[in-house]
C-alpha positions as CSV (number, residue, x, y, z in Angstrom):
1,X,-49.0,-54.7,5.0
2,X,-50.6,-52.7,2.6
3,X,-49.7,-53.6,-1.2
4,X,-51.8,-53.0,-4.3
5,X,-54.6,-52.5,-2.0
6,X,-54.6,-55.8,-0.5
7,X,-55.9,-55.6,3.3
8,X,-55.2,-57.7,6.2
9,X,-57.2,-60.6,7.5
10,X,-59.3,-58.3,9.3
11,X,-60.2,-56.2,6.3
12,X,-58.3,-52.8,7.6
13,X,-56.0,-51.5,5.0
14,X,-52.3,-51.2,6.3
15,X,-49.1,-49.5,5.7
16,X,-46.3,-51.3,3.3
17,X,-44.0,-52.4,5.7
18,X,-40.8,-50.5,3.4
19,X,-39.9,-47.8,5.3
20,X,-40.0,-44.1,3.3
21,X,-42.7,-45.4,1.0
22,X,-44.1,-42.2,0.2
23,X,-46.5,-43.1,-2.9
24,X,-47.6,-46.7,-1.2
25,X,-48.6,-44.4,1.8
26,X,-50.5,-42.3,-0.6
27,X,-52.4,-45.1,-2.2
28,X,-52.9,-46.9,1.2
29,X,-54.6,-43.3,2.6
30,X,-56.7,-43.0,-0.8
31,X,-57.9,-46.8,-0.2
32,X,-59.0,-46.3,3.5
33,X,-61.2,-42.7,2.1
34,X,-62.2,-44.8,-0.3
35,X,-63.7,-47.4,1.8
36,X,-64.9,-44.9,4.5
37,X,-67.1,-42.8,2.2
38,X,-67.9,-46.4,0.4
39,X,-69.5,-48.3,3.8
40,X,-70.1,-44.9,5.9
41,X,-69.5,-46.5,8.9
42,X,-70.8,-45.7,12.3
43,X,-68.4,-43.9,14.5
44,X,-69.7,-43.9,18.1
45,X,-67.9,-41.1,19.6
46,X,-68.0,-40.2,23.6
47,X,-66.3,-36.8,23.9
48,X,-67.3,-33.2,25.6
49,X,-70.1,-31.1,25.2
50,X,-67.0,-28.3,24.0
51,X,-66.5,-29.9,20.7
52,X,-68.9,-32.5,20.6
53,X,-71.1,-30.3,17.6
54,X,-67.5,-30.3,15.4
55,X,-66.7,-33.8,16.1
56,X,-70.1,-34.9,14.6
57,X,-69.3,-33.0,11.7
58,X,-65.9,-34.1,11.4
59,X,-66.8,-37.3,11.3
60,X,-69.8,-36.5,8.4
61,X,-67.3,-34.8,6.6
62,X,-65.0,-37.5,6.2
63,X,-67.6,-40.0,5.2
64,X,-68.5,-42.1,8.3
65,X,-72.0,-41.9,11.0
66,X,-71.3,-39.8,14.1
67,X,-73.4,-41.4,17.1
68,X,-72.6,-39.7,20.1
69,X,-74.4,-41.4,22.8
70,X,-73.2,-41.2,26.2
71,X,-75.6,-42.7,29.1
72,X,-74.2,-46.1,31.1
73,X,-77.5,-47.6,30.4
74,X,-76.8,-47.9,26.2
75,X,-73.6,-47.6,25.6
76,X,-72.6,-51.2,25.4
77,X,-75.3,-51.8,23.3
78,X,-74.6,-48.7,20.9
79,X,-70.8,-49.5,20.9
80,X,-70.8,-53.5,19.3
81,X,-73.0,-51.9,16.7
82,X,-70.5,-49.0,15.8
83,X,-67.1,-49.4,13.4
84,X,-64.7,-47.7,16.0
85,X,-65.3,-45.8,19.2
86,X,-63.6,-42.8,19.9
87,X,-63.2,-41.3,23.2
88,X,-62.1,-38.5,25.3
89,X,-61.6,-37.3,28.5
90,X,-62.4,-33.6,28.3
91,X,-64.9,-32.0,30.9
92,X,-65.1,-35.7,32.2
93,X,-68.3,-36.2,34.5
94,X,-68.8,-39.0,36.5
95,X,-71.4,-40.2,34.1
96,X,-69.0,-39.9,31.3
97,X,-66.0,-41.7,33.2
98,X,-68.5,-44.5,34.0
99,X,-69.2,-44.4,30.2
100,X,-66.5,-44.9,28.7
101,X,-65.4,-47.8,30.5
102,X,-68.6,-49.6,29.9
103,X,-67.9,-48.3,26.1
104,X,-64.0,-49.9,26.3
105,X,-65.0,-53.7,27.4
106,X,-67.7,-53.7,24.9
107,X,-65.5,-52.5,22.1
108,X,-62.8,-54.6,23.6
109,X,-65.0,-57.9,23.7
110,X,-66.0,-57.2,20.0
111,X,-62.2,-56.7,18.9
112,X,-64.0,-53.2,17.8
113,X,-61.0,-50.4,17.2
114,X,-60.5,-47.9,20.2
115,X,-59.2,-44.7,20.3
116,X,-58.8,-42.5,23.8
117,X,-57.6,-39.2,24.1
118,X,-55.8,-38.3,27.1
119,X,-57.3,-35.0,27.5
120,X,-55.7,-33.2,30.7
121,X,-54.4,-35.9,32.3
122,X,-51.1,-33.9,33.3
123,X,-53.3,-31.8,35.5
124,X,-56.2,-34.6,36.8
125,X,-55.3,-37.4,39.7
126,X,-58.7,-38.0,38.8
127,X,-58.4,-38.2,34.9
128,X,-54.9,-40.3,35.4
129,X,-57.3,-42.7,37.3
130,X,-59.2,-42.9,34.9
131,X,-57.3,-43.6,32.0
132,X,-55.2,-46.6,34.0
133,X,-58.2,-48.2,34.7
134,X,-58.8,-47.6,31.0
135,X,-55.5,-49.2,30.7
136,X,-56.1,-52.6,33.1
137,X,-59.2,-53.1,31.3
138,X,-57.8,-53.3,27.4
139,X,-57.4,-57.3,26.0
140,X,-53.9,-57.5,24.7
141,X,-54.1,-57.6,20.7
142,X,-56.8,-55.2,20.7
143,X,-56.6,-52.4,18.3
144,X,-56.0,-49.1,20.4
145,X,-54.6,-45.8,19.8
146,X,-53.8,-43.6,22.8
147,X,-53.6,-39.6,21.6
148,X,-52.3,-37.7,23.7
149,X,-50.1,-33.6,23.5
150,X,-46.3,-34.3,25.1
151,X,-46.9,-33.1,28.2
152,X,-49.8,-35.8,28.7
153,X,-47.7,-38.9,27.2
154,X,-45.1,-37.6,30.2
155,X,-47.9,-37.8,32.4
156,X,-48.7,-41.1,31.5
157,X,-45.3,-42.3,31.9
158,X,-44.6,-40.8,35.2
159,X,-42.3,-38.0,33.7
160,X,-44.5,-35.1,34.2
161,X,-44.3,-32.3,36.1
162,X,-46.1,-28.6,36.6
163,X,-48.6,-29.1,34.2
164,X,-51.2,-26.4,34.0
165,X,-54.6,-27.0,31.9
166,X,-55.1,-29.4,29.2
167,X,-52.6,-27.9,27.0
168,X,-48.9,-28.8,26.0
169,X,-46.2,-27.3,28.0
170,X,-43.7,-25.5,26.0
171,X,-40.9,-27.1,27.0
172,X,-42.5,-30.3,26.0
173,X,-43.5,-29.5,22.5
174,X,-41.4,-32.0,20.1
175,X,-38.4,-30.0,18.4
176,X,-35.4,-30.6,17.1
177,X,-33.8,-30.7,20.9
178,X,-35.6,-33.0,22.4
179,X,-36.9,-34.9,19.0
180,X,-34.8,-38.4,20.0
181,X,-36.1,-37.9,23.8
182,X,-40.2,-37.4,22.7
183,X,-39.5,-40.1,20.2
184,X,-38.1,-42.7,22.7
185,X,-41.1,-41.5,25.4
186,X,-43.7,-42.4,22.4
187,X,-42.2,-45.4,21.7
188,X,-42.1,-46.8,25.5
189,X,-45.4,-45.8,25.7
190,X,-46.7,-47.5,23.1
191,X,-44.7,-50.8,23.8
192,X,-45.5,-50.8,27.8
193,X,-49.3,-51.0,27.1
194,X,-49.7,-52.7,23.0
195,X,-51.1,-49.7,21.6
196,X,-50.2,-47.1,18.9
197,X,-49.3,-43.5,20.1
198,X,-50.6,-40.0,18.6
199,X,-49.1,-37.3,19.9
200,X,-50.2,-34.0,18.6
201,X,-48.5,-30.8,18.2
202,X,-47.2,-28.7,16.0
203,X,-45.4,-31.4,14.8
204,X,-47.2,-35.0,14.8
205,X,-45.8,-38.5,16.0
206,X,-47.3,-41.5,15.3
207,X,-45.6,-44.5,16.4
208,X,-46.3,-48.4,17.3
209,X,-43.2,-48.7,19.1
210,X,-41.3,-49.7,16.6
211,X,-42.0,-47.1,13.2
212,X,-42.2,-43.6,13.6
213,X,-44.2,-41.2,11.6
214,X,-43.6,-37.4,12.4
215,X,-46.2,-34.9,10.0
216,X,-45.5,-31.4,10.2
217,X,-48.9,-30.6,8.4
218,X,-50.8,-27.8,10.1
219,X,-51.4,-24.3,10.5
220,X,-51.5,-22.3,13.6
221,X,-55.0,-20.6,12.7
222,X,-56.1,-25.1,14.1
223,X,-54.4,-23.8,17.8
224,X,-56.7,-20.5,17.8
225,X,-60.4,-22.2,18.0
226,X,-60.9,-24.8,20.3
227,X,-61.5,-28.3,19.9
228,X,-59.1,-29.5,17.1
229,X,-57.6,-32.1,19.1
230,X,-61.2,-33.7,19.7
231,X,-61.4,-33.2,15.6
232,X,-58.4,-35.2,15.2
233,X,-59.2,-37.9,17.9
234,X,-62.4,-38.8,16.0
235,X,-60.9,-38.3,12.8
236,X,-58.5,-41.0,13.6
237,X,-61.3,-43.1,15.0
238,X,-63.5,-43.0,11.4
239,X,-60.6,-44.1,9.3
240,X,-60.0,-46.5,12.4
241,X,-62.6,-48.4,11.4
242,X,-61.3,-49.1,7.8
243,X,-57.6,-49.0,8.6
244,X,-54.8,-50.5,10.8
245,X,-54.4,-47.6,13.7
246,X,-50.8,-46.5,12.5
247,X,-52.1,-45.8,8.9
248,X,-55.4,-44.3,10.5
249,X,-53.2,-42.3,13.1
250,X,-50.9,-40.7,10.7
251,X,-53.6,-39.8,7.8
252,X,-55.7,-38.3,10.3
253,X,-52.5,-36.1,11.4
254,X,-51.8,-35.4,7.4
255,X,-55.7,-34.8,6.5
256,X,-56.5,-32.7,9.6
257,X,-53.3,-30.9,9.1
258,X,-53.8,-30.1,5.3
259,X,-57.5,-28.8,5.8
260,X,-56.1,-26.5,8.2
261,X,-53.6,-25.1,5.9
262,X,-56.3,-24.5,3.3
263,X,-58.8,-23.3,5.8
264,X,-56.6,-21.0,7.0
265,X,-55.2,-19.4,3.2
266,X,-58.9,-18.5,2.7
267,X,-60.3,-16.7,6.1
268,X,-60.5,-13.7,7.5
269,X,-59.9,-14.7,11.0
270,X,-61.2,-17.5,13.4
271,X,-64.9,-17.4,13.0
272,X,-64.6,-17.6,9.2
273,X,-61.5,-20.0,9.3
274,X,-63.8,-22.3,11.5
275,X,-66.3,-22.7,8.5
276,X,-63.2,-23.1,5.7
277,X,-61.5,-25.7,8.0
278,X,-64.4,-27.6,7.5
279,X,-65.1,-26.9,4.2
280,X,-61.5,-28.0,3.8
281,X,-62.1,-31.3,5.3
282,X,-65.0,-32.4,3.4
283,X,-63.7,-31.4,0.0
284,X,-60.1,-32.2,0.2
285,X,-58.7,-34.6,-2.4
286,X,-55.7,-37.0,-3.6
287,X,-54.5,-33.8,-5.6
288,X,-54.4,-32.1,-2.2
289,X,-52.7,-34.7,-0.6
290,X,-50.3,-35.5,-2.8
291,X,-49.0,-32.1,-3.3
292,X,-49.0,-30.7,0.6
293,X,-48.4,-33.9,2.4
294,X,-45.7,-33.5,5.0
295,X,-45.1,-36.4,6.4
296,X,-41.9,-38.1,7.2
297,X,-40.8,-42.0,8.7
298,X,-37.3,-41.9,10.9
């Protein structure tokens, strides 16, 4: 539990255990960008050739060492070196499939911090394959987030249905209808397989099955380019590495989500809100935070 800036045994900086805590959450967030910019760690990062040029400078602009090696032959070696590995199965390849489980047992073996994101797994036999093998292959205890839109988390549960492409079906997007049914789905999800759940929308939900973090941070300019999912996911992995994965989960949702909303008060339309966005991210600050956070435990 994170008090006066005390971290677990493990060194990861972690949430107050008092629910509502809104300035411990602050001072836990500021602690953990702290401590990323202060070590810069090494973020090993196997996503898709779509985003893989922003996720590199996502992770730069938050503080930590993008790496994004992907070949069977070194990614073992790569990952026990790295501070958290974040993954992603967007355009998977064969190659990258083969990687990322090679990636997950080194990681696993090294008690290294893990995050996957489910990309399109509501449309893929193939990528559900995938990601249960993922699944068989995690060491209880293990730090692991699984990110995921709605429609995936479904997916992964066995609830889904009709899903076309990789993005959220409308029907499934978390609302004030189906709020207690998304947040008992998250919950299940992350109790069934030890893991904390991100599932990203227009509204955020973090949960380790027992708290629940929702963050309505975010603008909708973030749904007009593509890739800001992939941001997030390694987002979440660099403060991974300095922070328990519900506090790394639900900053990444509120940091992400601000730098959009400043991103998108000073462009002229996607091409120049792609270069603020950014901007955003690297120069954002505790005064930022503090005054546009939007985040909310239930």
């Amino acid at each position: 539990m994170f008090k006066d800036k005390k971290t677990q045994a493990d060194g990861n900086i972690c949430l107050t255990a008092e629910k509502n805590n809104t300035e411990m959450i602050l001072r836990a967030i500021e602690a953990m960008r702290t401590r990323v910019k202060t070590e810069a760690p090494l973020i090993h990062c196997i996503t898709n050739p779509i985003s893989i040029h922003d996720c590199a400078n996502v992770v730069l602009a938050a503080g930590g060492r993008p790496m994004m090696a992907e070949h069977p032959a070194e990614v073992a070696e790569i990952t026990v070196t790295a501070g958290a590995l974040a993954l992603n199965l967007g355009n998977i390849t064969d190659a990258r499939r083969e990687s990322i489980l090679i990636a997950e047992k080194a990681a696993m073996a090294e008690g290294i911090p893990v995050i996957l994101d489910m990309v399109g797994i509501g449309c893929s036999a193939f990528r559900r394959a995938v990601v249960m093998k993922f699944l068989e292959q995690k060491i209880p205890g293990k730090p692991l987030i699984l990110k995921g839109n709605m429609s995936e988390l479904k997916a992964l549960a066995g609830e889904s249905g009709g899903v076309s492409g990789v993005d959220v079906r409308p029907e499934d997007m978390l609302s004030e209808s189906n709020q207690s049914e998304g947040v008992r789905l998250a919950k299940d999800v992350a109790r069934t397989y030890g893991a904390v759940v991100l599932a990203s929308g227009k509204t955020d939900l973090v949960t380790d099955g027992e708290r629940v973090f929702l963050v309505d941070n975010g603008s909708e300019m973030m749904g007009r380019i593509t890739g800001t999912g992939c941001m997030l996911n390694v987002l979440t992995g660099t403060y991974l590495s300095a922070a328990e994965p519900l506090l790394a989960a639900a900053a990444a949702c509120v940091i992400l989500g601000i730098s959009g909303e400043i991103g998108a008060e000073n462009c002229q339309g996607t091409g120049s809100f792609q270069v603020m966005f950014q901007d955003a991210l690297f120069s954002v600050d505790e005064k930022d935070i503090r005054g546009r956070i939007r985040l909310r435990e239930i």
